[in-house]
C-alpha positions in Angstrom: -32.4 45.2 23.3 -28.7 44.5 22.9 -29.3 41.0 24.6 -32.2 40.2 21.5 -29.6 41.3 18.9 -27.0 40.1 20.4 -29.0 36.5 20.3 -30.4 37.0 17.0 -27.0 37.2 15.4 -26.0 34.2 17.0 -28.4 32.0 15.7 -27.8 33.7 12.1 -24.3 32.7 12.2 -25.4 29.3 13.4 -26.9 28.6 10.0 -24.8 30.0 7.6 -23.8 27.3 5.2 -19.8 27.9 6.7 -21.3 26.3 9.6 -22.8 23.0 8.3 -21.9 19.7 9.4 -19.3 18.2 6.8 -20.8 16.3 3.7 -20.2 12.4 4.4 -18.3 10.6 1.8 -19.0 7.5 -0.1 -15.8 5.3 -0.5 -16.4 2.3 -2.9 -14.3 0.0 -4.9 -15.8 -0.5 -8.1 -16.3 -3.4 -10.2 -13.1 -5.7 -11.5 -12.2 -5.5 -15.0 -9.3 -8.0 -16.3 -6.0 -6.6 -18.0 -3.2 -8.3 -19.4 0.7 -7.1 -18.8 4.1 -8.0 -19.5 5.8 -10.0 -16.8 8.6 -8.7 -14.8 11.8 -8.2 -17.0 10.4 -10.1 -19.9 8.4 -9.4 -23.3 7.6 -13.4 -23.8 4.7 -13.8 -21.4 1.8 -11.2 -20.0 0.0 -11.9 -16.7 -3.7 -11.1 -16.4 -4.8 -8.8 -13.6 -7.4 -7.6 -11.5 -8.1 -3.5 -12.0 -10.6 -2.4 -9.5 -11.9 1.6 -9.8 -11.5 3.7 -6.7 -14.5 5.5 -6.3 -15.0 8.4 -4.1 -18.4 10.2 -3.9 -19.3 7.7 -7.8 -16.3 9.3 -9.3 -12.9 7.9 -10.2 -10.1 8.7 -8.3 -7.4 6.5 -9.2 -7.7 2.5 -10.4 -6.3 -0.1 -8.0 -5.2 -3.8 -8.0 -5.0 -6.4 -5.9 -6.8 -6.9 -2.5 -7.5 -4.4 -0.2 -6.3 -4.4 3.6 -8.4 -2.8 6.8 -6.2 -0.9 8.9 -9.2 0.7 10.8 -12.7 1.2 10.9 -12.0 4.2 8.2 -9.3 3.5 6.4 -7.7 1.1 4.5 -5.3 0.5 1.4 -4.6 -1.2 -1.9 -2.1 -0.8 -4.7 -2.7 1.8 -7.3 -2.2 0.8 -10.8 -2.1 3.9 -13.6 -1.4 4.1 -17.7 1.6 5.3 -18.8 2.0 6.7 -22.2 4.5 4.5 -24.3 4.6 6.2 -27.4 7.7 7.1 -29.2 8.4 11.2 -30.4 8.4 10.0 -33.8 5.1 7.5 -33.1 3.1 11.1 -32.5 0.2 11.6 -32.8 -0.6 8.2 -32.1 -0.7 7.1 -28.5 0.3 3.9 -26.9 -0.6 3.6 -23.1 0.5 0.4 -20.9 -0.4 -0.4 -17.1 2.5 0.2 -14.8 1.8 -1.0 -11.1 2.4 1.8 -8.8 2.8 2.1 -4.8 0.3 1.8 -2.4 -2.3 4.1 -1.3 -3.8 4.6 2.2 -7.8 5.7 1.7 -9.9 7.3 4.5 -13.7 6.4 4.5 -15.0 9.2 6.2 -12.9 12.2 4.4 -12.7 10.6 1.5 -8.9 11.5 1.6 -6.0 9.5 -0.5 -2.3 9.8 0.1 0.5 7.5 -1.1 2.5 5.2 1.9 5.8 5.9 2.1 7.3 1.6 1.5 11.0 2.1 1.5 12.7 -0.1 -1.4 9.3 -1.6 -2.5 9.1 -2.5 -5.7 5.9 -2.5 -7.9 6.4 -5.3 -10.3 7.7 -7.8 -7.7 7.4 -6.9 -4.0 4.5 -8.8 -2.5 3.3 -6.5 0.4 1.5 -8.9 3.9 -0.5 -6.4 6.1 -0.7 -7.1 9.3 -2.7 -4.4 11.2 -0.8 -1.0 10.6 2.2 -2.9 9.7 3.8 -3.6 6.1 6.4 -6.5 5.3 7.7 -7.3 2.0 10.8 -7.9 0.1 12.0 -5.3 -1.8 15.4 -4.0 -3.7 18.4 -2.2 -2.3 18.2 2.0 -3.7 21.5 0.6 -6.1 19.3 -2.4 -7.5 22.0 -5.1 -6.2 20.5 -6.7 -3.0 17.0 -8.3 -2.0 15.9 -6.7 1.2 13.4 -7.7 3.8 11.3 -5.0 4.7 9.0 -4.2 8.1 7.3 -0.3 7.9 4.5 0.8 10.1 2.5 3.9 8.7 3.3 6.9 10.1 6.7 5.9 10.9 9.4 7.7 9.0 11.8 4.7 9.0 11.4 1.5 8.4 11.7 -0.8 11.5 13.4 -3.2 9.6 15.5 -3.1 6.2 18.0 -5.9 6.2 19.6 -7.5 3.1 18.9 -11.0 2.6 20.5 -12.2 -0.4 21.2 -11.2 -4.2 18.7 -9.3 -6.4 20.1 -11.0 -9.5 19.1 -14.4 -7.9 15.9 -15.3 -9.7 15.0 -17.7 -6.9 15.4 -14.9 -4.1 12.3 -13.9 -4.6 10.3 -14.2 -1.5 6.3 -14.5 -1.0 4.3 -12.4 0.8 5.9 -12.9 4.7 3.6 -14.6 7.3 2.6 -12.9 10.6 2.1 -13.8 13.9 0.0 -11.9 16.5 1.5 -12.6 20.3 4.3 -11.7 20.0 4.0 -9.6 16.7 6.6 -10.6 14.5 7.0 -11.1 10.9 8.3 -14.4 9.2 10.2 -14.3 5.5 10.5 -17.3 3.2 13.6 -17.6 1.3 14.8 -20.2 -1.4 15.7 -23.5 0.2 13.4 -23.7 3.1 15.1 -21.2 4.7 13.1 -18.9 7.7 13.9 -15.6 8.9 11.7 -14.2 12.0 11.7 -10.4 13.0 9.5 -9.8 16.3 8.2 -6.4 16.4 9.4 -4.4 19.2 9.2 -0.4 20.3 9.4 1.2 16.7 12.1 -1.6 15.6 11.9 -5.1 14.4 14.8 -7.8 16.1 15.7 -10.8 14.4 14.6 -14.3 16.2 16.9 -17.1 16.9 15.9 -20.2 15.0 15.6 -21.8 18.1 13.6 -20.0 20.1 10.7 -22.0 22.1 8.1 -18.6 22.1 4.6 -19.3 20.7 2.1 -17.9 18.4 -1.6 -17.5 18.7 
């Protein structure tokens, strides 16, 4: 008799609704909507850009822009992009919101989870960010605003595998465009003014620089 009850609670506790297989998510980005915005450091010109809706489950979760990079099967991520309000005390009660680029977000299909990536000295308005598997590289600003730096971070990793300063922030024409990759060996190339290259091969949680003479070869 014990045996029976013993069963029959089993299966009881089997179905309670504690017990139920997770709830799949649905992860979409929804459909592009144009916005204008002032250009970096300057109130003469706006730049039109791409918002994209981050749905999870139909509902908005945060609004995104840009394209979106695969780092797995499940997840993925893409810049946020949020209003700000930019009203004045004495403007009140009138509101004025503006769109402010934000940092990127790394977005899990299956949980439908969100959470910010940690990009040391990215910089919203002009870091251009190339993804290359779970790896970031970009040029960013030194913490005191003074120095361009080129930038290597892998998600998950607390420190950056590379932060090395490459020129002057001030410099106009420092500004780099999204780095190249190559796959065998991994390494990372950055474009600076005058032609100039700069290569960092990916190596055991740390990025080396490449001489400019070096005879290895990419897939």
């Amino acid at each position: 008799m014990k045996h029976v009850l013993g069963m029959f609670a089993g299966v009881i506790l089997l179905n309670l609704p504690g017990q139920a297989a997770p709830k799949p998510h649905v992860v979409t980005l929804g459909k592009a909507t144009s916005i204008s915005v002032k250009g970096q450091n300057s109130r003469d010109y706006l730049i039109v850009l791409r918002v994209r809706p981050l749905l999870v489950d139909g509902r908005n979760k945060e609004f995104t822009v840009g394209a979106a990079h695969d780092v797995t099967d499940r997840t993925f991520v893409v810049q946020r992009i949020y209003r700000v309000n930019d009203s004045l005390p004495q403007e009140a009660p009138q509101q004025r919101w503006n769109w402010q680029r934000g940092g990127w977000l790394l977005v899990n299909r299956a949980t439908g989870k969100i959470q910010s990536v940690a990009l040391p000295d990215f910089d919203p308005d002009s870091s251009m960010v190339s993804w290359y598997r779970d790896y970031a590289a970009y040029c960013g600003n030194s913490e005191d605003g003074g120095k361009t730096v080129a930038v290597i971070v892998q998600l998950g990793q607390r420190k950056a595998l590379l932060k090395k300063s490459i020129g002057d922030a001030s410099d106009s024409e420092q500004l780099c465009p999204p780095p190249s990759w190559d796959r065998n060996p991994i390494r990372s190339t950055f474009e600076l003014k005058a032609g100039q290259k700069l290569t960092f091969a990916v190596k055991n949680r740390a990025a080396e620089a490449v001489e400019e003479d070096s005879d290895d070869e990419s897939d």
